[in-house]
C-alpha positions in Angstrom: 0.0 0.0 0.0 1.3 3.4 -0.7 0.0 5.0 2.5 2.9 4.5 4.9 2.1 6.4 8.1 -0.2 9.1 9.6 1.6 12.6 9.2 0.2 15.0 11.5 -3.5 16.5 12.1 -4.2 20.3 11.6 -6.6 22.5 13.5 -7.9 25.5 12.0 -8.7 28.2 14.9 -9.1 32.2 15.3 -7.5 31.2 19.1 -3.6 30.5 17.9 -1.7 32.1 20.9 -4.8 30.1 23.2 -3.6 27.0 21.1 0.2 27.7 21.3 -0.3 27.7 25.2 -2.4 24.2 25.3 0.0 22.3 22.9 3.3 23.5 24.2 2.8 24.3 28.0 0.4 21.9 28.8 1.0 19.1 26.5 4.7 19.8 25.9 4.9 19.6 22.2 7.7 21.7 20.7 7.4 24.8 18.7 9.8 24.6 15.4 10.2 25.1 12.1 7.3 26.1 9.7 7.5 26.9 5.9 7.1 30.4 5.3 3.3 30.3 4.1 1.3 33.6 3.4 -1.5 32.9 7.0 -0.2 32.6 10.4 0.5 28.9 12.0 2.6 26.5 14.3 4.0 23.3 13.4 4.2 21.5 17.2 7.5 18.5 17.5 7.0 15.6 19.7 11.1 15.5 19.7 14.0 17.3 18.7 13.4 15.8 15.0 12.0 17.9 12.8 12.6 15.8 9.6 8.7 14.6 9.8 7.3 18.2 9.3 5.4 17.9 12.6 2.9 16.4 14.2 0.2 19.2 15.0 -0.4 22.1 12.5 -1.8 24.4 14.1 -3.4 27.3 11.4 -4.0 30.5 12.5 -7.1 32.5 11.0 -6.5 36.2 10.2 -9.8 38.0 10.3 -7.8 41.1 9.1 -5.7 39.7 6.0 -7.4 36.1 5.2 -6.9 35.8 1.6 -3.9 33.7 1.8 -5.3 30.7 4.5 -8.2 31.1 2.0 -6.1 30.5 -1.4 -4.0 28.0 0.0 -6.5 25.4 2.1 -10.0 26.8 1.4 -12.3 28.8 3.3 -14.7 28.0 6.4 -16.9 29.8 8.4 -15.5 30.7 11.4 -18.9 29.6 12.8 -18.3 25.8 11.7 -14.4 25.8 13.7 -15.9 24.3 16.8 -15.0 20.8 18.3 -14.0 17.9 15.9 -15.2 20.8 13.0 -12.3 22.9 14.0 -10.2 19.4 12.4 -8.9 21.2 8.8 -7.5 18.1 7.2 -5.5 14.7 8.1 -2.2 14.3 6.5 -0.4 11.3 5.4 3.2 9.9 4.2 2.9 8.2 1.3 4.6 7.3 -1.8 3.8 6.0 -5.5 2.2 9.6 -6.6 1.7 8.7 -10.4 -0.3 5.4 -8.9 -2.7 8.1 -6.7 -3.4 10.0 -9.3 -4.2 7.3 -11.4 -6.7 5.8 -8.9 -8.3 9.3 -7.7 -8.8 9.9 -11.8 -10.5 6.2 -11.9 -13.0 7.0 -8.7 -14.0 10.6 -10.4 -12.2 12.2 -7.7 -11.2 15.9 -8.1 -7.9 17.3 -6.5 -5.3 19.7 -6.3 -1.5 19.6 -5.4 1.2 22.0 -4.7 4.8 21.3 -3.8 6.6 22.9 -0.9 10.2 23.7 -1.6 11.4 25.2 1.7 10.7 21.3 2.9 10.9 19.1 -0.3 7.6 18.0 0.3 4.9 17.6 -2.6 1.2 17.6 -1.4 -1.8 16.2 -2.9 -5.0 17.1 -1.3 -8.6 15.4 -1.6 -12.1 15.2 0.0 -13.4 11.8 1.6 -17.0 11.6 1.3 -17.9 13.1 4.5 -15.8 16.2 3.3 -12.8 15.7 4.9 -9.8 16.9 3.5 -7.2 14.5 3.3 -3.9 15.4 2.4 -1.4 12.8 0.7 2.6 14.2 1.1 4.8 13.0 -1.3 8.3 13.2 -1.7 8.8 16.5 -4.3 11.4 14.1 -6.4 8.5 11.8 -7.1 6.1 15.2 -8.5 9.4 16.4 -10.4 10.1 13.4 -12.3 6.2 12.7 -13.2 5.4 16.3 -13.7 2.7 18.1 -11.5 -0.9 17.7 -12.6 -4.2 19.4 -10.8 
C-alpha cells in the first residue's frame, strides 16, 4: 500500500496564541520550524526531529488579512471551527504519486497539489466523502520526475 504512516493533524482556529499555550505548556509539544506560508500557523515537535514536518499544524485565521489561509486550504466559516469541525485536514506519508493519481482519476475524484520547496515536500489534497480533506505528502522528487498535474 502506498500510504505508509499518519503525518500529523491540523486545527484551523481564530485562538492560535490560546492553542500555542495548550500544545506547548500543557502538553509539551515543541514549537519549530514552519514553511514560510502567506497565514499565520505553528507546526508543534513531539522531539528534537524535525525531519517529519510535525505532528500538530496548528493554522492561525487572520480576520484582518485572510486571503492567503483562503487561497492556500479553502475557506470555512468561522462559525463551523468548533470541536471535531475545527479538524482542517489529516495528513499522510505516502509514496507511488503517479499510482494516486491514477486511482483518484478512476473514482471521479477531483484534486489539487502544490509542492513545498522550503521542505521538499509535494502535497496532494482530496475530499473523503464526508468532506474531509485528506492530504497525501509525497516526496517533491517523485512530482518532479512525473510532472505536476491538478
Amino acid at each position: 500500500m502506498a500510504i505508509q504512516t499518519l503525518a500529523h493533524y491540523s486545527v484551523r482556529t481564530t485562538r492560535l496564541e490560546a492553542s500555542r499555550h495548550f500544545y506547548v505548556d500543557v502538553l509539551g509539544f515543541r514549537e519549530g520550524f514552519r514553511p514560510p506560508f502567506d497565514f499565520p500557523g505553528l507546526w508543534l515537535y513531539k522531539g528534537d526531529d524535525e525531519a517529519q514536518f510535525g505532528v500538530v499544524h496548528i493554522i492561525g485565521i487572520d480576520p484582518d488579512a485572510p486571503q492567503g489561509l483562503i487561497e492556500y486550504l479553502g475557506d470555512k466559516s468561522e462559525a463551523s471551527l468548533h470541536g471535531s469541525a475545527a479538524i482542517d485536514h489529516l495528513a499522510f506519508l505516502a509514496t507511488d504519486l503517479p499510482d494516486m493519481r491514477r486511482r483518484l482519476q478512476q473514482a471521479g475524484l477531483g484534486f489539487r497539489e502544490r509542492t513545498v520547496p522550503s521542505i521538499g515536500l509535494h502535497q496532494l489534497f482530496v475530499e473523503d466523502p464526508s468532506g474531509v480533506t485528506i492530504e497525501l505528502n509525497y516526496p517533491a522528487e517523485e512530482a518532479r520526475e512525473h510532472g505536476a498535474h491538478a
